[in-house]
KEKE-3310 file (N, C-alpha, C; in steps of 0.2 Angstrom, whole numbers, plus 5000, padded with zeros to 4 digits):
npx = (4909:4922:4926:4938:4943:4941:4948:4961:4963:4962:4973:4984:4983:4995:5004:4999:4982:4975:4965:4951:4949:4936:4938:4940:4933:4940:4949:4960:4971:4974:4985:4988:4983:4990:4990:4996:4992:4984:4968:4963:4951:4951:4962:4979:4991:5005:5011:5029:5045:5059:5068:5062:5060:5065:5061:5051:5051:5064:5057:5049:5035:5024:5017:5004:4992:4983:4969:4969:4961:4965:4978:4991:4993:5003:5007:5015:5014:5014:5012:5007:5018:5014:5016:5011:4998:4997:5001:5003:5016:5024:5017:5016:5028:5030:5020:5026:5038:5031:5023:5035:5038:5026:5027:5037:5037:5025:5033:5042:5032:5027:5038:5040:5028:5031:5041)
npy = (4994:5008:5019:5023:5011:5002:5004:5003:4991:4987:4994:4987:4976:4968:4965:4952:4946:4954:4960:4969:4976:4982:4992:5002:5014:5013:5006:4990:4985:4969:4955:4940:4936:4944:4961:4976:4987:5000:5011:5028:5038:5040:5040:5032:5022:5014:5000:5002:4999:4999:4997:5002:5013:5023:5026:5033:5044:5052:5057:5067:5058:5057:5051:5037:5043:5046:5055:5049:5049:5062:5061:5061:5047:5040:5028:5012:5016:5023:5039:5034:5036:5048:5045:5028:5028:5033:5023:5007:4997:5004:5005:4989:4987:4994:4990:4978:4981:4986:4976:4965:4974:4969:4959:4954:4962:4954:4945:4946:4949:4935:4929:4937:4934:4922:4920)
npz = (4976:4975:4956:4959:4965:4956:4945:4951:4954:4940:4936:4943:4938:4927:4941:4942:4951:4960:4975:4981:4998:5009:5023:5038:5034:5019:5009:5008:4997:4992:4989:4984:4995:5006:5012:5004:5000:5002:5001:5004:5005:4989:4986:4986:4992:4997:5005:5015:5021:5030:5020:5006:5010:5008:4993:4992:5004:4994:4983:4991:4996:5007:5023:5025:5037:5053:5065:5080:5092:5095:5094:5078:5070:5061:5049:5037:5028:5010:5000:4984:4970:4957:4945:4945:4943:4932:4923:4918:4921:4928:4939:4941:4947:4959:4964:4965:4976:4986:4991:4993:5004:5014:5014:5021:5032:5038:5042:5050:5060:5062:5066:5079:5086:5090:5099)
capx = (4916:4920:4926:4943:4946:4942:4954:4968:4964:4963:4979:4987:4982:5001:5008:4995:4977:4971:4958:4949:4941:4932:4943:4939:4931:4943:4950:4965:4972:4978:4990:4990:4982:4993:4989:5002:4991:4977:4965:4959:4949:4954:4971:4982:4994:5008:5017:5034:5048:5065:5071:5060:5055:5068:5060:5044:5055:5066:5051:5042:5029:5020:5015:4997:4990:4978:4970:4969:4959:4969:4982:4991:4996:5008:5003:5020:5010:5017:5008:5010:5020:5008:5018:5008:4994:4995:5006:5003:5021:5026:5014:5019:5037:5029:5018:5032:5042:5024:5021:5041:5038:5021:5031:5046:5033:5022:5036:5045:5027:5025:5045:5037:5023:5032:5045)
capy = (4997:5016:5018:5022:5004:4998:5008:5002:4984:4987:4995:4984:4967:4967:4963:4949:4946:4959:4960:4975:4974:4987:4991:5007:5018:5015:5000:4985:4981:4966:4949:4933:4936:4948:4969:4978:4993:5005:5018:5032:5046:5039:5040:5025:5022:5006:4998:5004:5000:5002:4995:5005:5018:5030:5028:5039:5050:5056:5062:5068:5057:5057:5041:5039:5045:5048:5053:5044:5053:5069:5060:5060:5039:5037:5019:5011:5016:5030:5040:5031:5042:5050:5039:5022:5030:5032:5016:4999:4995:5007:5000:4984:4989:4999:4986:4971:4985:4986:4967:4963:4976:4968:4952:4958:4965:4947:4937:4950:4950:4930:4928:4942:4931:4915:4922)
capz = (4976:4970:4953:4959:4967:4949:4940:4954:4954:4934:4933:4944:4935:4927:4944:4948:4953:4965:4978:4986:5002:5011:5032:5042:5030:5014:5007:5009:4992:4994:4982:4988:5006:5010:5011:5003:4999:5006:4998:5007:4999:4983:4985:4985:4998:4995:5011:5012:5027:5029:5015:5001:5013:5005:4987:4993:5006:4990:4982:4996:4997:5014:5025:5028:5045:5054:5070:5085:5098:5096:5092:5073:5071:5055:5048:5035:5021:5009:4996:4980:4965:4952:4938:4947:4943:4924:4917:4922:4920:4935:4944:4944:4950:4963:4968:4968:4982:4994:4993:4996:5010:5018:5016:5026:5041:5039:5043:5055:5065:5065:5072:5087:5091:5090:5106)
cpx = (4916:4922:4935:4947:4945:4948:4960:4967:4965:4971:4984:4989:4992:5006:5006:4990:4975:4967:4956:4946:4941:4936:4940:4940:4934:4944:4957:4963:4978:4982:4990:4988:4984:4992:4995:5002:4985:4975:4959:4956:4950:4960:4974:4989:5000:5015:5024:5039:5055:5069:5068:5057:5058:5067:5056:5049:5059:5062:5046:5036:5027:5018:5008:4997:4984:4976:4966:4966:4963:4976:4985:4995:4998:5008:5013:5017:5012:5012:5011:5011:5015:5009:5010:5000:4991:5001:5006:5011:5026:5022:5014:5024:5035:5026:5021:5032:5037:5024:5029:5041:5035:5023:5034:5041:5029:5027:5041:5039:5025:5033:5041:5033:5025:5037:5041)
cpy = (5004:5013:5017:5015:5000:4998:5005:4996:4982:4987:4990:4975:4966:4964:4956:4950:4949:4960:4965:4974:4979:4984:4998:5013:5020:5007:4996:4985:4977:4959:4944:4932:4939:4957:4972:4987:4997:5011:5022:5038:5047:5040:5033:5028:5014:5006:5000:4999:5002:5001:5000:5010:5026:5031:5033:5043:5054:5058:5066:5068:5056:5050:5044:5039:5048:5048:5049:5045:5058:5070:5056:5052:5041:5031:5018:5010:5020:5031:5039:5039:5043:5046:5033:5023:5031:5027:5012:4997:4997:5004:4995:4985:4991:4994:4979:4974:4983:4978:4963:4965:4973:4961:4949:4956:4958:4944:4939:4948:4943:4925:4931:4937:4923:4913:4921)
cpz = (4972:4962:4951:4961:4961:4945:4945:4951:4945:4933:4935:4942:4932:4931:4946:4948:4960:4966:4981:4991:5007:5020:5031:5036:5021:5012:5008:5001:4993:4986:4988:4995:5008:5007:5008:4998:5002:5001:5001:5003:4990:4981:4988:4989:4998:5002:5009:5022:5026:5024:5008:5004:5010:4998:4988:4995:5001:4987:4986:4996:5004:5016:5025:5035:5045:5062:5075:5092:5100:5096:5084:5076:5063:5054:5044:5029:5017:5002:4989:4974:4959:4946:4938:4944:4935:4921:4924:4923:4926:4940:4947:4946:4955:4969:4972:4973:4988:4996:4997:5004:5015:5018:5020:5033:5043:5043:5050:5063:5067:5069:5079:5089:5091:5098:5114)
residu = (UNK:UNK:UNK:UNK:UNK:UNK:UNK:UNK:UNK:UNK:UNK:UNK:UNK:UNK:UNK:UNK:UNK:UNK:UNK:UNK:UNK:UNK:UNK:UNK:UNK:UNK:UNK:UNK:UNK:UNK:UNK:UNK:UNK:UNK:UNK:UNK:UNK:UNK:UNK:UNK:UNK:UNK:UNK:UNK:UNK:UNK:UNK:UNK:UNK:UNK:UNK:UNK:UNK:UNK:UNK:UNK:UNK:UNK:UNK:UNK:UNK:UNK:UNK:UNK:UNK:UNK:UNK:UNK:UNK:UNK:UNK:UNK:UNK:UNK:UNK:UNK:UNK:UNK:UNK:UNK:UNK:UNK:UNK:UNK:UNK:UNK:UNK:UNK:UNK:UNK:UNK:UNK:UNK:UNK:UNK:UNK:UNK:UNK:UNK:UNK:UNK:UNK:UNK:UNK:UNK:UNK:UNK:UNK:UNK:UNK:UNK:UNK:UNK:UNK:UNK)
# end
C-alpha cells in the first residue's frame, strides 16, 4: 500500500477500524464491510448522496469521475475537504456523513433487488 493509504487509514483510526483494499487502479476505504470512501491518485474521495451531497457542493468539492470509453461517468463520491486531511477529529465527522451515506445506498440497493 502507498504511503498515502497509511496516513488515511491512520488518520481515520478515531472513527473506527479501517481497511484498505486495492479496486480498479486505486483504493476502497472501507468500516465494517461497507465502502464508504475511495482513493484515487492520492486523493480521497468520501461517499456522499442526497442527504450530505450539499456539504461538498457548498464548498465546491467535485464528485469523482472518470472516463468511460469517451464517456465522463460521475461516481456518488465527492472530493474530500482539505480540513479531513490534517485533523483526526474532522475526519471522523466526515467519515460518520460517508458511512451514513454508503449505508443509506446499501440498504436502498438491497430493497431494489428484493422487488
Amino acid at each position: 500500500m502507498s504511503e498515502f493509504i497509511d496516513y488515511i487509514v491512520e488518520l481515520l483510526e478515531p472513527f473506527g477500524h479501517i481497511h484498505a483494499r486495492r479496486m480498479f487502479g486505486g483504493y476502497g476505504i472501507y468500516y465494517d464491510g461497507v465502502m464508504f470512501g475511495l482513493v484515487s491518485d492520492d486523493t480521497l474521495y468520501l461517499k456522499a448522496d442526497d442527504s450530505t451531497s450539499k456539504y461538498f457542493e457548498s464548498r465546491g468539492l467535485g464528485q469523482f469521475e472518470y472516463d468511460k470509453g469517451g464517456k465522463i461517468v460521475k461516481m456518488s463520491y465527492y472530493l474530500a475537504p482539505e480540513e479531513v486531511l490534517d485533523n483526526p477529529e474532522d475526519a471522523a465527522l466526515w467519515a460518520q456523513r460517508a458511512y451514513e451515506a454508503a449505508l443509506r445506498a446499501k440498504s436502498r440497493a438491497n430493497r431494489a433487488s428484493r422487488k
